[in-house]
N, C-alpha and C positions, 0 to 999 in steps of 0.2 A: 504494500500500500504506500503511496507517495505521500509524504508529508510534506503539507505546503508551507512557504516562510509568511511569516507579520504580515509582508507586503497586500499578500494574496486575501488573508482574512481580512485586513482593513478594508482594502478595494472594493471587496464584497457590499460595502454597507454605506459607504462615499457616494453622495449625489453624482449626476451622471457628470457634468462637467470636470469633474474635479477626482474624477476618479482612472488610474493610470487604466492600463489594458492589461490584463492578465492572460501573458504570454507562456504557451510553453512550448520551446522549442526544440524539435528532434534532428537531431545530425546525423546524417549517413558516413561515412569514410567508407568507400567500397577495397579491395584488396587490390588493386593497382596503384591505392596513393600509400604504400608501405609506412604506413602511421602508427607507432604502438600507443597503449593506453596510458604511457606515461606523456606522451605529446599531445594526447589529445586532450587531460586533462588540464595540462598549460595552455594549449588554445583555448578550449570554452570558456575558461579563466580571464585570459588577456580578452576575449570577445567582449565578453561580459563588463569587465573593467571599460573597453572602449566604447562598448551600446551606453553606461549610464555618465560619458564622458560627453560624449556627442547629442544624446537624446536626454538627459535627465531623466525624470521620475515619468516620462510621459509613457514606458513598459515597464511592466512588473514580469522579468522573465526568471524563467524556470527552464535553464538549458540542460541539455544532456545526453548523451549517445541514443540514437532511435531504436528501439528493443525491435524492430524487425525491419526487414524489407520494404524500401517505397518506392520502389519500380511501377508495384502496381498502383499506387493513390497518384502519378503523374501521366496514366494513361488516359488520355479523355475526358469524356460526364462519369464522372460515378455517382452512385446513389448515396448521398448523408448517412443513410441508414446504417449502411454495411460497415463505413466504418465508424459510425458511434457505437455500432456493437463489439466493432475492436477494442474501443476501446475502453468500453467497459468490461468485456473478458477478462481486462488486463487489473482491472479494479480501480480506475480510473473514470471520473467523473466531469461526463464531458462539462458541464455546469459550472465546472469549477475554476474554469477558463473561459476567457473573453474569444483567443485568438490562437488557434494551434497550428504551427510553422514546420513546415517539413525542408529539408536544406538533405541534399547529395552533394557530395565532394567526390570527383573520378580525376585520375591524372593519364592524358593522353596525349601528353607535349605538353601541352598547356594544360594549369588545372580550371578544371570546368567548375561550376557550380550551377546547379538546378536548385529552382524553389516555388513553396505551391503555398498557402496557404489556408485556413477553413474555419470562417467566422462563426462559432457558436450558437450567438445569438438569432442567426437566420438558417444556421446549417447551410450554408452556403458555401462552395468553391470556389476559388480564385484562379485566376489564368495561373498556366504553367510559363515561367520567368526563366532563362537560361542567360547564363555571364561567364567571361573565363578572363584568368589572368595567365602572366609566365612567370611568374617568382612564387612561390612560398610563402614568403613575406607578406604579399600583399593581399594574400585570401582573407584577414580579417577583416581589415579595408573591404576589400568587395563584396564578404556578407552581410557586413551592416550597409554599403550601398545596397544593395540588391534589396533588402530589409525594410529602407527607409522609403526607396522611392517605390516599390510596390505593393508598400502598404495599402490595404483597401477602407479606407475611411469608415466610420457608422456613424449616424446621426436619426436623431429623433425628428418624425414630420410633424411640429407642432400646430403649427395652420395651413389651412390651404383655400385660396380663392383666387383657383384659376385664372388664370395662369401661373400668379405669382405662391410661392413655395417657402414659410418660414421653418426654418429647420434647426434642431440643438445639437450641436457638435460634441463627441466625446471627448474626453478629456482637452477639451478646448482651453480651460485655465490653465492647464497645466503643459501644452506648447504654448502659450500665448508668455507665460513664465519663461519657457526654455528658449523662443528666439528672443528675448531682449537679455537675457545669458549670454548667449551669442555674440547678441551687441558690443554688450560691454567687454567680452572677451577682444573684441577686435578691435574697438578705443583703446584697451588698456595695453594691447601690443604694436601699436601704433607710435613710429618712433619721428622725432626731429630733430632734426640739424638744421644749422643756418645754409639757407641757398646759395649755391655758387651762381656766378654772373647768366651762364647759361642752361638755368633752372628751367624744366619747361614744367608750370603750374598745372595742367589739363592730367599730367599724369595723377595716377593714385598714389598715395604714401605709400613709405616703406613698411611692411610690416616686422613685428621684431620675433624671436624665437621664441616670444612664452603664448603665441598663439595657437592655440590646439585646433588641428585638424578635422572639419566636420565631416560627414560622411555627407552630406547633402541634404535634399529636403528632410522633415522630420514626419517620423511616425504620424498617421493618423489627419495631418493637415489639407487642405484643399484649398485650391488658386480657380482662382476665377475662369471662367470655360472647362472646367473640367466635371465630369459627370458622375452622377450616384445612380441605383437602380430602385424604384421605390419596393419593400418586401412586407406582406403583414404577416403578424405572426399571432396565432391567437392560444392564449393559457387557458388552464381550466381553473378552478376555485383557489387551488392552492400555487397556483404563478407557472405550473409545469407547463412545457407546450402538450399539446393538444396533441393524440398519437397520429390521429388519421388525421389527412391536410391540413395541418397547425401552421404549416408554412404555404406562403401563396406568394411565389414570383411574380409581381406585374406584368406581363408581358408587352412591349410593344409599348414601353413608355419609362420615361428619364426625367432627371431635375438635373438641369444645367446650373452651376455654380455662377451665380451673376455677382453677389455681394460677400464674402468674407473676410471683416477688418478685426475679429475676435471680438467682438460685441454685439454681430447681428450678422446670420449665415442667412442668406439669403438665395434663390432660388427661382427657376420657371421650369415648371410642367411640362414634356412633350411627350403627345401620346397619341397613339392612332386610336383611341375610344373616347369619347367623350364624358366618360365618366369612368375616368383609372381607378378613383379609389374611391369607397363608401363614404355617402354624406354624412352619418352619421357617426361619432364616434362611440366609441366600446371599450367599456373601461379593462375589460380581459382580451382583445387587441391592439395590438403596439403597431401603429405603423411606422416604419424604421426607411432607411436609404443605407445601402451600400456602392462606395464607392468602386466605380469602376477601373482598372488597370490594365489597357490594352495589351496583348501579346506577341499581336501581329501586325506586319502594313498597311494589312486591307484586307476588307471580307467580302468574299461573295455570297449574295445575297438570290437566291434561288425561290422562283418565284412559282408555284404548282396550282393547280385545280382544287377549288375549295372543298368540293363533293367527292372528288376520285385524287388522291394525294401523288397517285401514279402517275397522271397528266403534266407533264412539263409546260408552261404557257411561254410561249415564241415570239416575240416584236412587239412585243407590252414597253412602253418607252418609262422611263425610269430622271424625274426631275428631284432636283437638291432645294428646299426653299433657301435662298440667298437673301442678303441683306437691297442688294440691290438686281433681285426677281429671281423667278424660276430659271433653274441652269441645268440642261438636259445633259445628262451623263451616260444618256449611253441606250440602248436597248439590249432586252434580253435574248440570249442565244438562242440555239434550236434544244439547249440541255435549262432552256428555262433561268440563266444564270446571269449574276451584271456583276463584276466588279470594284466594289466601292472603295474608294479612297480616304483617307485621313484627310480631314481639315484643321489646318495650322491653329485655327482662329477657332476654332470649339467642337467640342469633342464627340456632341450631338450633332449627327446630319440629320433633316426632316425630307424623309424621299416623300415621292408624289406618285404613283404609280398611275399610269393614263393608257388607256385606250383609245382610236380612234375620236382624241379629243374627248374622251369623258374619266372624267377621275373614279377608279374604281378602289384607294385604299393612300392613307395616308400610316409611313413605317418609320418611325424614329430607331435611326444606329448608329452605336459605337462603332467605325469599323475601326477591325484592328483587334475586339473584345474576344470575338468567336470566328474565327475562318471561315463558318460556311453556317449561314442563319436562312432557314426556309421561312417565305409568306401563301401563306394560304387563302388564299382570293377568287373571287370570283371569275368564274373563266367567262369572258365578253366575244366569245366566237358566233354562240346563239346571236348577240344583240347585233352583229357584225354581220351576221348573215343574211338577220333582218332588214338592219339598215340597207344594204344593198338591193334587197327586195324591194323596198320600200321605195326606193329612189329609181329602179329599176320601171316600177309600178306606175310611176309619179309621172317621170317622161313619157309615157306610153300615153296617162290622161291628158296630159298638156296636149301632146300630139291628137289627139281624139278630139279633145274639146275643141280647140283650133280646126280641123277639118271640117265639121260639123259646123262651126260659125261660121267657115266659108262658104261650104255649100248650102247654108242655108240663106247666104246673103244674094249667091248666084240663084236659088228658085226663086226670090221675093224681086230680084231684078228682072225678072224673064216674065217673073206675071207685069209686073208694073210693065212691061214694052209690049204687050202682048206675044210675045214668043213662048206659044202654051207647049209646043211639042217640047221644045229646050227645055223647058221647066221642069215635064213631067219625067224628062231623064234626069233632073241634076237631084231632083226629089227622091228617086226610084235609088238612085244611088245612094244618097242620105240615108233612107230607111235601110240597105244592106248592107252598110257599114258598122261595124263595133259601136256599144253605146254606152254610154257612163255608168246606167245600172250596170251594164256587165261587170266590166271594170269597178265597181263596188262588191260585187257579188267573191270577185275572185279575191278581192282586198279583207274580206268577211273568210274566208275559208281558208286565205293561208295567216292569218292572225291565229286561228284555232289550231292548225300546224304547228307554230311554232313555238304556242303556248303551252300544247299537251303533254309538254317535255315534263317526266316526275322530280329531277333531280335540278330542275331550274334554280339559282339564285332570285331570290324575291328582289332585292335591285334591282337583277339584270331583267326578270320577268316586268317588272314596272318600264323598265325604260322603253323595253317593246311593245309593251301597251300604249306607252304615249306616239310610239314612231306612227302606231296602225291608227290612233286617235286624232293625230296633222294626218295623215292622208284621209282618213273619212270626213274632218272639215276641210278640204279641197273639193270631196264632191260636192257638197252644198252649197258650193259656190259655179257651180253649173250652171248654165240659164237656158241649155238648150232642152233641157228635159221632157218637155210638151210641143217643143219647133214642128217636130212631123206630123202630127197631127194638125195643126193654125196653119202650115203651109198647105199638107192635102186641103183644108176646108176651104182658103182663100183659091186653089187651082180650080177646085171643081162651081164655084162661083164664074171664075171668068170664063171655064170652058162654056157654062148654061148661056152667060151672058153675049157670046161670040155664037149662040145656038140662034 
């Protein structure tokens, strides 16, 4: 059984702000980096001395050699479950930590190091991180980089009114504490001399040797454009989570970091639903944000058939909403797929998915977060198919309706001159031509075609409704509907009259 230090029982009971992250971290050394136990025990050591040199009180860790194999916890998704059972096997309590840290050490030229992470409090995954140095030396340096800057942030969703996102950062006091440490560290190593004549001012000071080395960003912080994923988490009576769905990933929706100056974290909503999270709140679920910590360049973003997942959808055009307008990025291949890029500028992209000019699905991404992220949308081939019916249908009326005004302008001329014989052909002609009823009749029977489909999108079936609902008011805008009739009865008057 693991007995934890002061740290970890204090942390426990500390408001959220102001309380560290209770970290425990396991170390791999695989049998290539010939490390005995007596080295390895001076590394965690000197680690540890440099984690609370560089970050202060803002981790409460608990390092120490990984009692098994994590080959497997860096392959993929894996399920929470399987390994919160490990690690209770072990008699360990996942609860009893904030933040559990997985780190491999392999030496292959260079030593490598892999790290994965796995938030507690959402049961959540972290992307898989990979770093390598070439000295020995410098791996403690690069596991506390690795450490710092892939840390995935958590914070409390305290309000929310759409768009805008106020949110409580963990242990926010206590980095808000550790970068003005910092500061002062770096005034205080800050040296002066008098200026020689060609002083150029625009440089920085010299720094002096009693300035300690940081490893870079710190545990747990967030900069402005950078993203969380909203998670709720719901307890039962006693604060436990919940066994069945306790945890509910948002899907398809982020809080971009707009304001954090450590007195007010601020945020905006993007999500492709209009209502990401329940309006009401519940006092035994926590809606929480985990920070996000990209892995990769870019994701492809694979776009499939909302009814049949098997269906790949093809030339589905794929827009960015920009600051200054929509920017098309690209269309989907024949494997349904777009390749999404990193934006410099924030870290949430808002794709537009469009068809044929109609928006069928708004997708907020991290790319970068997950290499290959499927949307499952409505397939718009039906409305597509329509529409081309429909316009197919249209020209055919226009052409109809127009012939019909002609010829009927050529009978009502031929009676006015008395030319009855012309007439009774330009007439004879009119009646044996296609007529609008027709052309209504067939616009009424393929609407029922391509409605009778069982697995139709309700969208996509509305939008076809409305395409057959503009052509049925074009016929009502016909005026020749009764022509052949008022022409025979004007003919057969001047023929009696000419009798």
């Amino acid at each position: 059984m693991l007995l934890l230090g002061p740290a970890f029982a204090q942390a426990e009971h500390l408001p959220w702000e102001i309380a560290p992250y209770r970290t425990l971290v396991w170390i791999e050394t695989l049998q290539n980096c010939h490390l005995d136990a007596a080295f390895f025990k001076r590394f965690v050591n000197t680690l540890d001395d440099q984690r609370y040199a560089t970050s202060g009180s803002v981790l409460a860790t608990d390092m120490q050699r990984a009692p098994m194999p994590l080959a497997r916890w860096f392959a993929g998704d894996l399920a929470s479950s399987s390994f919160v059972s490990r690690l209770e096997n072990r008699d360990l309590k996942v609860d009893d930590y904030d933040r559990i840290q997985l780190i491999s050490i392999e030496r292959d030229g260079d030593w490598t190091i892999t790290f994965r992470e796995f938030d507690t409090l959402t049961r959540t995954w972290g992307s898989v991180h990979r770093s390598s140095v070439r000295q020995q030396s410098l791996l403690s340096t690069a596991i506390l980089r690795i450490i710092y800057e892939k840390f995935a942030a958590l914070a409390k969703i305290t309000d929310v009114e759409k768009p805008s996102v106020s949110l409580a950062l963990k242990a926010t006091t206590l980095i808000e504490e550790e970068n003005h440490t910092r500061e002062r560290r770096l005034l205080d190593g800050m040296t002066f001399s008098w200026p020689v004549e060609d002083f150029d001012w625009k440089k920085p000071p010299v720094l002096g040797p009693s300035v300690v080395s940081d490893a870079g960003r710190l545990p747990g912080s967030m900069s402005v454009g950078e993203a969380l994923q909203p998670i709720l988490r719901r307890n039962d009576r006693q604060g436990n989570l919940v066994p069945s769905n306790g945890i509910m990933v948002m899907p398809w929706t982020y809080v971009r970091c707009d304001v954090n100056d450590g007195l007010q974290f601020k945020g905006t909503m993007i999500s492709g639903y209009t209502q990401p999270l329940p309006g009401r709140r519940n006092v035994r679920t926590q809606r929480l944000a985990l920070g996000v910590q990209p892995a990769y360049d870019a994701t492809d973003l694979k776009l499939v058939d909302k009814s049949t997942d098997a269906t790949a959808l093809a030339g589905y055009e794929i827009y960015s909403k920009e600051p200054s307008g929509p920017n098309l990025l690209g269309a989907s291949d024949a494997r349904g797929n777009v390749r999404i890029s990193r934006d410099p500028h924030s870290a949430v992209r808002a794709l537009y998915v469009r068809s044929g000019g109609n928006l069928l699905a708004r997708l907020p991404v991290v790319p970068g977060h997950e290499p290959l992220v499927t949307a499952r949308i409505p397939n718009d081939s039906p409305r597509l198919l329509a529409e081309g019916f429909v316009e197919g249908w249209r020209d055919q009326l226009v052409e109809t309706m127009a012939r019909r005004q002609i010829l009927a302008q050529r009978v009502q001329r031929k009676i006015e001159l008395g030319e009855l014989d012309d007439a009774e052909k330009w007439l004879a002609e009119l009646q044996s031509g296609r007529t609008v009823n027709e052309l209504a009749f067939e616009l009424r029977s393929a609407k029922g075609q391509f409605l009778k489909e069982n697995h139709l999108d309700p969208m996509i079936k509305h939008r076809i409704d409305e395409l057959f609902e503009k052509g049925q008011r074009l016929v009502t805008q016909d005026k020749s509907l009764l022509i052949e009739g008022k022409l025979a009865k004007q003919l057969e008057e001047a023929q009696k009259a000419q009798r």
